[in-house]
C-alpha positions in Angstrom: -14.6 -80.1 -127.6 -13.7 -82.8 -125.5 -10.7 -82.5 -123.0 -7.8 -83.7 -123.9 -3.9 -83.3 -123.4 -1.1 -83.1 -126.4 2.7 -83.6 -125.9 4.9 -81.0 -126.6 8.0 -82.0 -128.6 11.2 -80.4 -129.4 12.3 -79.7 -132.7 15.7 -78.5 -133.9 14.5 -77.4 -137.0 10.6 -76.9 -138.1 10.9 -77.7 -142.0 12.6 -80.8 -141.1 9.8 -82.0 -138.2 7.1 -81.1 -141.3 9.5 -83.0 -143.7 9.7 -86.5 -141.4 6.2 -86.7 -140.0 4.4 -85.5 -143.5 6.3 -88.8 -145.0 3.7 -90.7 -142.8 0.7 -88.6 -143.2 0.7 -85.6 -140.6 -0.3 -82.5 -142.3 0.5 -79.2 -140.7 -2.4 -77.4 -138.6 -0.4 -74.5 -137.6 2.9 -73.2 -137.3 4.8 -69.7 -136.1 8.1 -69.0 -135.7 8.4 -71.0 -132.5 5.1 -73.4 -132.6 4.6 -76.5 -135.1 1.1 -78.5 -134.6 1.1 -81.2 -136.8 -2.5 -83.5 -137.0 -2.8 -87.0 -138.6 -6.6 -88.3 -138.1 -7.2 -88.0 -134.2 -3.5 -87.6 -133.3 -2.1 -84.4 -132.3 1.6 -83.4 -131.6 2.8 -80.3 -131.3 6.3 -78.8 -131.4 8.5 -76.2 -129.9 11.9 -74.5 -131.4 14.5 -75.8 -129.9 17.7 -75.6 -132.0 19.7 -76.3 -129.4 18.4 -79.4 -128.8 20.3 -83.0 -128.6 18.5 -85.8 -129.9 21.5 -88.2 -128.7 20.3 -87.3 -124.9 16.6 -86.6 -125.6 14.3 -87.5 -123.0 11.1 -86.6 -124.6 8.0 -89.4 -125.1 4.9 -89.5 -126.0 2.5 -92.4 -126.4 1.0 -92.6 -130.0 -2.6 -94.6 -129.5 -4.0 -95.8 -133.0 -7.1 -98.5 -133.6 -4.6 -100.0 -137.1 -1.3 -99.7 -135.9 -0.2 -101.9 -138.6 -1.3 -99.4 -140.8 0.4 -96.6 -139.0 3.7 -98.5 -138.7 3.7 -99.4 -142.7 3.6 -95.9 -143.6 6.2 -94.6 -141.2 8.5 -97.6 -142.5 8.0 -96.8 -146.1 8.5 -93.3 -145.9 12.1 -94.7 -145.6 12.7 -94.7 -141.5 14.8 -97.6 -140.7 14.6 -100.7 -138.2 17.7 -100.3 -136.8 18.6 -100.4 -132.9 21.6 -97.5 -133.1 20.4 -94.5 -135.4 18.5 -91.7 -135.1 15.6 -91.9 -136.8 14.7 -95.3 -136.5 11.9 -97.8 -135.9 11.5 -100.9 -133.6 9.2 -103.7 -134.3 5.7 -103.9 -133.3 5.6 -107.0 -130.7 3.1 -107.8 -128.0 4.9 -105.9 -125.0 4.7 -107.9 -121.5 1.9 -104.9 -120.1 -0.1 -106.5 -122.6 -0.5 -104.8 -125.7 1.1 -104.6 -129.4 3.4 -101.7 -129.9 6.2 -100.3 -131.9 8.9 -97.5 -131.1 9.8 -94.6 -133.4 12.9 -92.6 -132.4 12.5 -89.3 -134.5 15.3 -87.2 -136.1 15.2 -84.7 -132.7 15.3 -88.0 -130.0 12.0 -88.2 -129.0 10.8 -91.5 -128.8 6.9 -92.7 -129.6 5.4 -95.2 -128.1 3.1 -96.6 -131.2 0.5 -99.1 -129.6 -2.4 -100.4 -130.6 -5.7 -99.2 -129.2 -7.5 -102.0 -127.7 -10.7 -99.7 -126.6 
């Protein structure tokens, strides 16, 4: 296996994490009772238990790399996450982004926000 690092996220709540990111194709890879790994194609994210957890004053980010960002971005929008600029969860455009590359945001239900960008190789 090749080396590689994988963000861990918080999640208030595990079945609603599986809920939100299985509406855009992540299927579950493992889970305990305080450890969700989620998978869709190459992309890994994995999840601790936080109940606790804020979204309104998350800090948490990860950067989401995809070759059809398009695609990826359709599916999270129809799996009913709005572009809206004050809610949590919501989506932001994909533009071409002054460092030079097309991405998009998702903010998910726990605050963490993903970087979606396009892999240019």
């Amino acid at each position: 296996m090749a080396d590689r690092a994988v963000p861990n996220l918080p999640s208030r709540d595990f079945d609603a994490t599986v809920a939100f990111y299985g509406g855009f194709g992540f299927d579950v890879s493992y889970r305990d009772g305080g450890w969700l790994i989620v998978t869709r194609g190459g992309v890994v994210l994995e999840f601790f238990l936080a109940p606790e957890h804020d979204p309104y004053e998350s800090w948490f980010m990860a950067s989401v790399r995809v070759n059809d960002l398009d695609a990826l971005y359709a599916a999270v929008r129809a799996s009913g996450v709005p572009e809206q600029s004050a809610v949590i969860p919501r989506l932001v455009p994909v533009a071409l982004q002054e460092w030079g590359h097309r991405a998009g945001f998702l903010i998910d239900p726990d605050g963490t926000q993903l970087h979606l960008i396009e892999d240019a190789g």
